[in-house]
C-alpha positions as CSV (number, residue, x, y, z in Angstrom):
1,X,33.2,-42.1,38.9
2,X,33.3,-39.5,36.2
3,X,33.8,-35.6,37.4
4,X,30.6,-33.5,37.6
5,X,29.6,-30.5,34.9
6,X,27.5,-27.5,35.6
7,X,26.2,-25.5,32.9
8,X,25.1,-22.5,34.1
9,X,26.6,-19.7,32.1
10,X,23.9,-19.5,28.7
11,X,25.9,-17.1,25.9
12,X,22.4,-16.6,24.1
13,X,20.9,-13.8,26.1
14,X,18.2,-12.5,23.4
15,X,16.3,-14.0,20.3
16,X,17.5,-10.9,19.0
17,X,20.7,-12.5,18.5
18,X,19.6,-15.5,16.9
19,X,19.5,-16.0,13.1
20,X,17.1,-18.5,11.6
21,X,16.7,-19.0,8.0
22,X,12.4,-21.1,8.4
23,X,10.2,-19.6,10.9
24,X,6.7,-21.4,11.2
25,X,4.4,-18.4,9.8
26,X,2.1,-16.6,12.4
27,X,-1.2,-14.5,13.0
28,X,-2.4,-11.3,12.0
29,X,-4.6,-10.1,14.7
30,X,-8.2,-8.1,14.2
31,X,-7.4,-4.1,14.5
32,X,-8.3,-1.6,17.0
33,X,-9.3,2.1,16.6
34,X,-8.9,4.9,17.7
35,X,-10.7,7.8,15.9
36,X,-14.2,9.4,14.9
37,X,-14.5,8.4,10.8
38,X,-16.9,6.1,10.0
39,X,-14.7,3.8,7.7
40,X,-13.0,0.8,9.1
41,X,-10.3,-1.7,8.1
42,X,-9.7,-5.1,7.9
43,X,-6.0,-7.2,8.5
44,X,-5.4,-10.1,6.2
45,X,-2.3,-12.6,5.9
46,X,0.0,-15.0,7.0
47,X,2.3,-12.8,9.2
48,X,5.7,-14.3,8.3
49,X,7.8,-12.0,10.6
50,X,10.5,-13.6,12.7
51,X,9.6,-11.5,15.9
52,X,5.9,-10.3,16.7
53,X,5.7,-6.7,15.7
54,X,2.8,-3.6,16.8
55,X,1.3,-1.9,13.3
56,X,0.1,1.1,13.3
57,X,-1.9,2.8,10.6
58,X,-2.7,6.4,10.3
59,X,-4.5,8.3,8.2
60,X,-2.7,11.9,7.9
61,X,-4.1,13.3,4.5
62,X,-8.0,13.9,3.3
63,X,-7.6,17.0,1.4
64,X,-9.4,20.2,1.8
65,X,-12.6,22.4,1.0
66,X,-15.6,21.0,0.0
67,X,-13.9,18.7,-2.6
68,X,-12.2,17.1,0.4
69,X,-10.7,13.3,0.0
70,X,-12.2,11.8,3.1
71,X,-13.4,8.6,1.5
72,X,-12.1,5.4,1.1
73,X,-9.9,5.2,-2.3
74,X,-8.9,8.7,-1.7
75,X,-7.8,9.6,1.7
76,X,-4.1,8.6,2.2
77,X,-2.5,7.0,5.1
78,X,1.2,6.3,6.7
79,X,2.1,3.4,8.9
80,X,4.9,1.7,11.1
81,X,5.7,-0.9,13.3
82,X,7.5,1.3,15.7
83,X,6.7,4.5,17.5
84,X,9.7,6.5,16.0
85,X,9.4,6.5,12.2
86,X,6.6,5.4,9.8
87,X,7.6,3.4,7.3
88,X,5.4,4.7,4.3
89,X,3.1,7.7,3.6
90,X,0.9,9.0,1.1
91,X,-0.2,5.3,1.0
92,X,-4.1,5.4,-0.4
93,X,-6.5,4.1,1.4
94,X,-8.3,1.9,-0.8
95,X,-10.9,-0.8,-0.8
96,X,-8.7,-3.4,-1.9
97,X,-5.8,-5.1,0.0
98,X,-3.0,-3.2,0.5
99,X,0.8,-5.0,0.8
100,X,2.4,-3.4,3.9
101,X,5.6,-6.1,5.1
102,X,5.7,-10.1,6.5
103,X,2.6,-10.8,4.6
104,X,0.3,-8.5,6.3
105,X,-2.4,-6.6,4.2
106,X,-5.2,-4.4,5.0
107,X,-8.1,-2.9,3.3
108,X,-10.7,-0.2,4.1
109,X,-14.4,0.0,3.9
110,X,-16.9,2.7,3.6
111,X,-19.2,4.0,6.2
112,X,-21.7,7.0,5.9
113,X,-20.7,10.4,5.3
114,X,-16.9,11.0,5.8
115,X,-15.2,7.7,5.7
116,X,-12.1,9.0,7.6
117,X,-11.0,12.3,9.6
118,X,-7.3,13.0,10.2
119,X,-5.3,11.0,12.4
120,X,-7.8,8.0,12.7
121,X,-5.8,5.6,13.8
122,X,-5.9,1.4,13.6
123,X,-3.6,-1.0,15.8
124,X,-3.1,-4.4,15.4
125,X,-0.2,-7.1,16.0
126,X,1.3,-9.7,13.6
127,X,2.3,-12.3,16.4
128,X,4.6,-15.3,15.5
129,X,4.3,-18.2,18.2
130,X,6.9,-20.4,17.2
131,X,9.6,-17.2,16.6
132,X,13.6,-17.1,17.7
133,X,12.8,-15.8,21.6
134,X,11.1,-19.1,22.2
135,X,14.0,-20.7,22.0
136,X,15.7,-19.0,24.6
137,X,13.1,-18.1,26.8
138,X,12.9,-21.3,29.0
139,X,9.4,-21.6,29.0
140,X,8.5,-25.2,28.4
141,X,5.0,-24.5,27.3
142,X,6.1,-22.3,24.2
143,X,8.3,-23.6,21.5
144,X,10.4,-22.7,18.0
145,X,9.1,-24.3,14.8
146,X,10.5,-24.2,11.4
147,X,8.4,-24.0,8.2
148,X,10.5,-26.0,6.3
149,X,13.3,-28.7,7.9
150,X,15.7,-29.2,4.4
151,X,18.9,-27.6,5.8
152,X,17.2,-25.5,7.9
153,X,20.1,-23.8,9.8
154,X,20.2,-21.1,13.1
155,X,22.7,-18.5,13.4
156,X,24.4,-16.8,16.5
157,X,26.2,-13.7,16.7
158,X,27.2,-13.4,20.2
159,X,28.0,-9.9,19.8
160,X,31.8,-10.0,21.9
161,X,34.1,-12.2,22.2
162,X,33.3,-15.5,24.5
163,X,34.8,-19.1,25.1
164,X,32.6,-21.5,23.5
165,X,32.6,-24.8,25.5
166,X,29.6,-26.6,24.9
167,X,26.1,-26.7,23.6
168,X,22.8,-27.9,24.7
169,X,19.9,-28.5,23.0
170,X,16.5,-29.2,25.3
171,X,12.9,-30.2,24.7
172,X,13.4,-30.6,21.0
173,X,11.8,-33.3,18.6
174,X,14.3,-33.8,16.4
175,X,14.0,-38.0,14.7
176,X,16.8,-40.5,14.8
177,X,18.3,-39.4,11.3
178,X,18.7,-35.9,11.9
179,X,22.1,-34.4,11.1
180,X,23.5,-31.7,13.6
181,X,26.5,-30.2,13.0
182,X,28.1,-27.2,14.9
183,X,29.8,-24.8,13.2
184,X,32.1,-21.7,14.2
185,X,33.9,-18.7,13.4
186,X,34.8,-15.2,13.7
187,X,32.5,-12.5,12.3
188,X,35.2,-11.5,9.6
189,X,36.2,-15.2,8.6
190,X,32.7,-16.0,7.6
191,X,33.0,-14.4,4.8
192,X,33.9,-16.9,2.4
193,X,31.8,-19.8,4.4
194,X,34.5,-21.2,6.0
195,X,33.9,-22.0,9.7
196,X,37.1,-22.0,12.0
197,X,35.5,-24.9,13.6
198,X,32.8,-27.3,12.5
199,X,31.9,-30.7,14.7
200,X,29.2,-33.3,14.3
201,X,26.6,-33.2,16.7
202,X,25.9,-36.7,18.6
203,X,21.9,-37.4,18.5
204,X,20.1,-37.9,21.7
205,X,16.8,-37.8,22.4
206,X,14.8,-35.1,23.9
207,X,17.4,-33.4,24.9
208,X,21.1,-33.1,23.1
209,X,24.7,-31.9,25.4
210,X,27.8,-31.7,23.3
211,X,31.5,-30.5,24.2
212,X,33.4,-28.6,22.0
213,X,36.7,-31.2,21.3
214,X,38.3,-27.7,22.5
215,X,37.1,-24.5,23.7
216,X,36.9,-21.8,20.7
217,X,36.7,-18.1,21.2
218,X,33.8,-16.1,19.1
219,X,33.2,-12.5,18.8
């Protein structure tokens, strides 16, 4: 009778940790105002951000005096994706799509009379379903999916040092012919691509459990 193993103790305690180089691409939502201009925007793209981020648009600049620049294609804006710092300003608010990051656009559209007022304000979210977290967030019902599966890979920095022991993989669909290989190493010795330790994966279906031939320390 063979001696029982509990695996209790997951390393990976964030997506924030993980490292994957083909992220199935995700949404851009519709955007909500806030503000008293008549001019509106629209969101466009494939949002190809790894983790699901809250943009925020802002327009900060329309001039002054009668000559104001309260329309669309004058006015400027600034925007971010956190609630610290905006990425950009000064950035005109024009008709046409504008680039902002992960394949999101958005473009504005003129109302009657002034188009924008200062600090009119859009929200909207680019929201990947298939990003990093979901594969360690043990919900069954949501999943991680890759855009493209030629060498795709998935990195870990575990941030200290821990004894590595084993590896699971659950609920995934890999086929019969995939090649798994688990590779290791200190932050400084992956430099030149070389992994301290590098095993081949055994295939099993649905879900996949593989010792380490012996326990390796990572920080």
């Amino acid at each position: 009778m063979g001696k029982s193993r509990f695996l209790f103790n997951n390393l990976i305690t964030s997506g924030n940790s993980l490292t994957i180089d083909s992220v199935k691409p995700g949404i851009v939502t519709t955007a909500l105002k806030d503000g008293t201009g008549s001019g509106t925007m629209s969101t466009a793209g494939i949002f190809t951000g790894s983790q699901d981020l809250e943009y925020l648009i802002n327009i900060h600049d329309i001039g002054s005096g009668e000559s104001g620049a309260s329309q669309v294609d004058q006015a400027k804006f600034q925007w971010s994706t956190t609630t610290t710092s905006w990425i950009a300003s000064g950035v005109t608010a024009t008709s046409g799509a504008t680039d902002l990051n992960n394949g999101v656009s958005v473009a504005f559209t003129a109302g009657t009379g002034d188009d924008f007022v200062v600090n009119d304000r859009w929200y909207f979210k680019g929201v990947n379903f298939f990003n990093a977290e979901k594969l360690v967030d043990w919900d069954r019902d949501t999943r991680y999916r890759s855009n493209d599966v030629s060498g795709s890979s998935i990195s870990i920095n575990l941030g200290t040092s821990y004894t590595v022991s084993s590896l699971i993989l659950y609920d995934h669909n890999f086929s019969t012919g995939v090649s798994i290989t688990f590779s290791g190493a200190t932050k400084s010795n992956w430099v030149d691509g070389t992994p301290e330790v590098s095993e081949s994966v055994t295939y099993g279906v649905t879900k996949i459990l593989h010792f380490l031939t012996s326990a390796a320390s990572y920080p």
